[in-house]
N, C-alpha and C positions, 0 to 999 in steps of 0.2 A: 401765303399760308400763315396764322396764326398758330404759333402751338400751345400756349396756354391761356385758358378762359378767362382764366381769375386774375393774373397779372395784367396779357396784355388788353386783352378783348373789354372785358367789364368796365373799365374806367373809360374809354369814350363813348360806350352806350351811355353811361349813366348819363353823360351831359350831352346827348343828344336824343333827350327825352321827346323833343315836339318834331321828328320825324315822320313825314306821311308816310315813305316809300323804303322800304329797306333790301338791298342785297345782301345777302350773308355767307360769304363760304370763306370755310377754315376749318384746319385738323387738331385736334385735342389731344396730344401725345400725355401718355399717364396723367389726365386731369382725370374729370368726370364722366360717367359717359352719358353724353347731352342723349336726351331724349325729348317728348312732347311737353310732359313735367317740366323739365327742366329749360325748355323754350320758353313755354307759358309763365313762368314765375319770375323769368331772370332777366326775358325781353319783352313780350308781348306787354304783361301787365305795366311795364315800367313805361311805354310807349303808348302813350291813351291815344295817340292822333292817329297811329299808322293804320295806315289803309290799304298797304300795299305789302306784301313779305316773301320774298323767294330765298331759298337758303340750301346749302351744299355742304353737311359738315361732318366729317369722319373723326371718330372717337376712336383713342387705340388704348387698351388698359393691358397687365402683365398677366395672366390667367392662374399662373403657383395652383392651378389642380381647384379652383374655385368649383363648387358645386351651384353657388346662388348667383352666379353672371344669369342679365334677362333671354329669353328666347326673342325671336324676331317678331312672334306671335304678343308678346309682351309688349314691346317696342312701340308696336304698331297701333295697340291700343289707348297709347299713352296721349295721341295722337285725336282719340274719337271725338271730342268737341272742338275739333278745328275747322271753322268753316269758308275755307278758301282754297286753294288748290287741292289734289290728291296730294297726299306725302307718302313717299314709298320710303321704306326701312330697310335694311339686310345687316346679319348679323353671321359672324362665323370667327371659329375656333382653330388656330396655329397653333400647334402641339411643338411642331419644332420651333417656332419662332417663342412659341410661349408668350402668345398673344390672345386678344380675345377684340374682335374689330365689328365697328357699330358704325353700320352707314345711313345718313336718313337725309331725304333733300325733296325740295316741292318739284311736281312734275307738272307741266311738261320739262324738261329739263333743257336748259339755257344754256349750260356751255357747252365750249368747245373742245372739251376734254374730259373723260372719265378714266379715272384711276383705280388700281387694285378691281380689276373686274376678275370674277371668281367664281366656280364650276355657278353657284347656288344665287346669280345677280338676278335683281327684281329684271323683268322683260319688259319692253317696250322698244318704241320708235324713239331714235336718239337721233335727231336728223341734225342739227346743229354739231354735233362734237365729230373733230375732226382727228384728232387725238387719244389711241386709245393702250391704257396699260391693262395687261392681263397677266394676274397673279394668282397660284393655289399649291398646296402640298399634295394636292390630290391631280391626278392624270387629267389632263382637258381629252377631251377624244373629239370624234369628227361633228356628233349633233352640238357639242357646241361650237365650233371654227364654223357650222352653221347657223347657227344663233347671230353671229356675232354679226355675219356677211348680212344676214335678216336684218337685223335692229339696230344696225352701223352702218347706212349702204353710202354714205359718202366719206368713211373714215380714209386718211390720206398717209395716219401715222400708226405704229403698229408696234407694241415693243411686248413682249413676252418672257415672263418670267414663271420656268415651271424646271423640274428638275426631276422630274417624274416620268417613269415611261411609260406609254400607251397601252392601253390593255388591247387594244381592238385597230392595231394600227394596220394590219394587213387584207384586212377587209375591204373586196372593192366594191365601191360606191360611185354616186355623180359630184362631178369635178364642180368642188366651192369656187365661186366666185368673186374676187374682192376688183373691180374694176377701176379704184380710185386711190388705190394704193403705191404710194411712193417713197415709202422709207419702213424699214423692216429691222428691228433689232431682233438677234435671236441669240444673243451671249450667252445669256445665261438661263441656258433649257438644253433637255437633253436630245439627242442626236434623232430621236423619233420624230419632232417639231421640226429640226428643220428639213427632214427627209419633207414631211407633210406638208412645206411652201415651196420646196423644191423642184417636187417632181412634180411634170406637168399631167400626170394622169389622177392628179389629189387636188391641184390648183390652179384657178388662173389667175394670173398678174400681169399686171407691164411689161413690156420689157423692158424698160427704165427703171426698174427698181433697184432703190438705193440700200444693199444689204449690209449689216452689222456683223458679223457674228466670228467664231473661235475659227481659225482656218482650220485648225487640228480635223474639227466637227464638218467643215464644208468640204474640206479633200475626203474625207471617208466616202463620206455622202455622194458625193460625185467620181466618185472615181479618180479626182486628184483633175474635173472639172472636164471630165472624155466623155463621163455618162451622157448618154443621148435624150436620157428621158429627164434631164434637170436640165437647168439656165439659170446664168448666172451672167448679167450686164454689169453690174458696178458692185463693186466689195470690198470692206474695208476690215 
């Protein structure tokens, strides 16, 4: 990961002007926030040979109560005279974090990992990424851990970051399925999350699953690991 444009990034693009093929992914921590504009003037133009461009780059700026940060509707159209893949954009506001995050990357999407995924993430088939982080201030509930099993179906890695309780977590429903899943952090989320991968009447797993998380949170949860309707093979 790069974290700034103008220091590190800019100076080997400029000298690798006669590029056919370009990969691009890197995070923008309090730089600009790269959008279509700011692809097209800073890379495209500068690269007259490239023929080829995939790219993966998340913008993080600090929000201080900004009223003029872009919509994703904005973002997106910055984007309308590109003629090569789809480019999907997402864009969303951390009050507590006092953030404001600008995701934009050509699809089909190529890695093997997606980060910060968030109640509001553009949809699709993720079939390559095997690797997935899920972060929001706001509650995930069950249609998205549905989503995710959808447009994730060989994800192996699983790490969640929410600290929010479930609006709707006692509602029964059909048991998600993540059948390729083998390592699970749940640190740092609240005690609804992990009841939700725990119990077997909300999910199914491995039984090889390699779990992460607060014992404090998994002895509640389990009954101090008697609960019949939770499993738990490995935990650390």
């Amino acid at each position: 990961m790069i974290l700034a444009y103008n220091t590190f990034l800019a100076p080997p693009l400029n000298r690798m002007s006669n590029l056919e093929q370009l990969s691009l992914y890197f995070l923008n921590h309090h730089g600009p926030i790269i959008d279509g504009v700011f692809v097209e003037k800073n890379i495209i133009n500068r690269m007259t040979r490239l023929k080829k461009f995939t790219f993966n780059i998340c913008s993080i700026a600090p929000f201080n109560n900004q009223v003029n940060l872009p919509s994703n509707e904005y973002i997106q159209n910055t984007f309308r005279t590109f003629q090569s893949d789809p480019i999907i954009s997402c864009v969303d506001y951390f009050s507590k974090a006092d953030e404001f995050h600008c995701h934009i990357y050509s699809y089909p999407y190529a890695l093997t990992y997606y980060n910060d995924i968030m109640n509001n993430f553009p949809r699709g088939l993720f079939k390559y990424v095997r690797e997935v982080y899920l972060f929001d201030e706001r509650p995930f509930e069950y249609d998205f851990f549905l989503q995710i099993a959808q447009y994730f179906p060989l994800m192996e890695k699983l790490i969640l970051h929410n600290r929010e309780p479930q609006k709707n977590n006692n509602q029964q429903r059909s048991i998600i399925e993540y059948p390729h899943l083998t390592q699970l952090d749940l640190v740092r989320t609240h005690e609804n999350y992990v009841e939700q991968f725990l119990v077997n009447t909300k999910m199914s797993l491995l039984n090889s699953v390699y779990l992460h998380g607060d014992n404090d949170s998994l002895e509640r949860v389990t009954h101090t690991f008697i609960r019949d309707a939770t499993r738990i093979r490995d935990r650390n």
